[in-house]
C-alpha positions in Angstrom: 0.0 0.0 0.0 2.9 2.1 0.7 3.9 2.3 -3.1 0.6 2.9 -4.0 0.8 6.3 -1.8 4.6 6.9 -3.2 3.1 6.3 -6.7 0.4 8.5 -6.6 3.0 11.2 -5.1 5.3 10.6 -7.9 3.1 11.4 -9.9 1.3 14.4 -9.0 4.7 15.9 -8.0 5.7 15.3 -11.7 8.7 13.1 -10.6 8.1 10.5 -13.8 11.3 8.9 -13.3 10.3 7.8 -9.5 6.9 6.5 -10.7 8.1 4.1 -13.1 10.8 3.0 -10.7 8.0 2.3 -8.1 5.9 0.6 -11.3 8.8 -1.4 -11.7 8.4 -2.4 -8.3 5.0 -3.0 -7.8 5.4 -5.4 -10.9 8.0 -7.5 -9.9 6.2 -7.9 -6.4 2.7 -9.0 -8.4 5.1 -11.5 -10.7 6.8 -13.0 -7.4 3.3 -13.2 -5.6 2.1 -15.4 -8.6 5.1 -17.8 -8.5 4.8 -18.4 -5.2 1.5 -19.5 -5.5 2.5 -21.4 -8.4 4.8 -23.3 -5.7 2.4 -23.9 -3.0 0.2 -25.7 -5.7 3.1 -27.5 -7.1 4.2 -28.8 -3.4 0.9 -30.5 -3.6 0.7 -31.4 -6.8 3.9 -33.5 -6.7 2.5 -34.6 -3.5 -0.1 -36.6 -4.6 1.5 -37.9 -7.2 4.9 -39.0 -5.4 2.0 -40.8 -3.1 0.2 -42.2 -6.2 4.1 -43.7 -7.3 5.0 -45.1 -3.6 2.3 -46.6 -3.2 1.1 -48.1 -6.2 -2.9 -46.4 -5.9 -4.7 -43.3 -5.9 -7.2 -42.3 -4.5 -10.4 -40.1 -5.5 -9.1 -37.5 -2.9 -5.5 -37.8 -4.6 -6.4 -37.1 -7.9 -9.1 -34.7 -7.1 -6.3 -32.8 -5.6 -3.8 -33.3 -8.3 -6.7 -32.2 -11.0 -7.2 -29.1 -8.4 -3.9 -28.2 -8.7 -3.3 -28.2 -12.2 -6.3 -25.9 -12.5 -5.2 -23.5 -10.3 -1.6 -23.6 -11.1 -2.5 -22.8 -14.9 -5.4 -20.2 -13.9 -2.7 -18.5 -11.9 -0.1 -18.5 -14.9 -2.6 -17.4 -17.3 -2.3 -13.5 -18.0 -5.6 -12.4 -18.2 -5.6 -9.3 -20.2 -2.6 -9.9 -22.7 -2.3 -13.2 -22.8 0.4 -15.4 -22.4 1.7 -16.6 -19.1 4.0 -15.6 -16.4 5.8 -18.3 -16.2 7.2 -20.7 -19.4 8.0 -24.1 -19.4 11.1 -23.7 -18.2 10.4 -21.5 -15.0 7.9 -24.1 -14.6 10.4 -27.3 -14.6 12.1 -24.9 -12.3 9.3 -24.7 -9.7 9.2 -28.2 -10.0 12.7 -29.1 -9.0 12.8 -26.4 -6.2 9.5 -27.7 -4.8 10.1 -31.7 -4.7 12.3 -31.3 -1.2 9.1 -30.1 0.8 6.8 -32.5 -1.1 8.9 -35.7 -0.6 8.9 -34.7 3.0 5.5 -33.9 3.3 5.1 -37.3 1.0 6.8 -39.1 3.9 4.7 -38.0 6.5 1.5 -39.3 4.2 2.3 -42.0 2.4 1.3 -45.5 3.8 0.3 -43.5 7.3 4.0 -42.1 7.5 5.6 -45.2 7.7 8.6 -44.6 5.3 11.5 -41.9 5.3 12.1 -39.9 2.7 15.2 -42.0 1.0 12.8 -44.8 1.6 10.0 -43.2 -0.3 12.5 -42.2 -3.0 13.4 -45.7 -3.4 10.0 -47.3 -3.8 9.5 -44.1 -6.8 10.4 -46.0 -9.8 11.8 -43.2 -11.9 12.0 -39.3 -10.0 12.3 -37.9 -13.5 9.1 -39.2 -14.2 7.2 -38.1 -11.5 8.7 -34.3 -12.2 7.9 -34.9 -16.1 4.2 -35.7 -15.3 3.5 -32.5 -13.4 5.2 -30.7 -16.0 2.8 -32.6 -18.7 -0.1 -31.2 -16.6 1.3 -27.9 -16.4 2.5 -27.6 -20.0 -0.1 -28.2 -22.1 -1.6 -24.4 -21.1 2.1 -22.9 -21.4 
């Protein structure tokens, strides 16, 4: 909100130059907002499906939140008014590799009522480059 109140000063004041600056700002803030929300959905997105690998099933709650976060991963990406998307395919495979750590973990914690570690749970995963490749599959086909 603070920018908002410098911008409008900026601007009256006729200081151009500091307006854009704080434009400048205010869009590299709205861009970092949106990919970490693209994250936080791809946390639990590879969640699901590192669960789905381990342990050989799915569930209708599973999918339902893999489908969920597809959809709200690409609605988030999507630029509404000039089309395109924030992030490419690959910032996306990006996301992906930065956000398998906390999903393994959380994976661990899930999976088969918590009964494996991590490096366990990576070992029953019959390919990791798969798993990534599949929520990039999901995410790619809007990019």
């Amino acid at each position: 909100m603070e920018e908002l109140i410098e911008l409008r000063k900026s601007i009256t004041s006729g200081d151009y130059s500091k307006a854009l600056e704080i434009v400048d700002q205010l869009e590299e803030m709205s861009l970092e907002d949106k990919l970490n929300k693209i994250y936080s959905y791809t946390v639990i997105l590879l969640l699901h499906l590192i669960k789905q690998e381990a342990e050989g099933k799915t569930t209708r709650s599973w999918s339902n939140s893999i489908l969920n976060s597809a959809e709200q991963i690409n609605r988030i990406n999507k630029r509404r008014k000039s089309g395109g998307y924030y992030a490419k395919a690959e910032v996306l495979q990006e996301i992906i590799d930065d956000a398998f750590p906390p999903a393994l973990r959380n994976a661990a914690l899930e999976a088969s009522g918590g009964a494996y570690q991590e490096e366990e749970l990576l070992k029953m995963i019959s390919s990791l480059s798969d798993i990534k490749q599949k929520a990039l599959n999901l995410l790619e086909s809007k990019t």
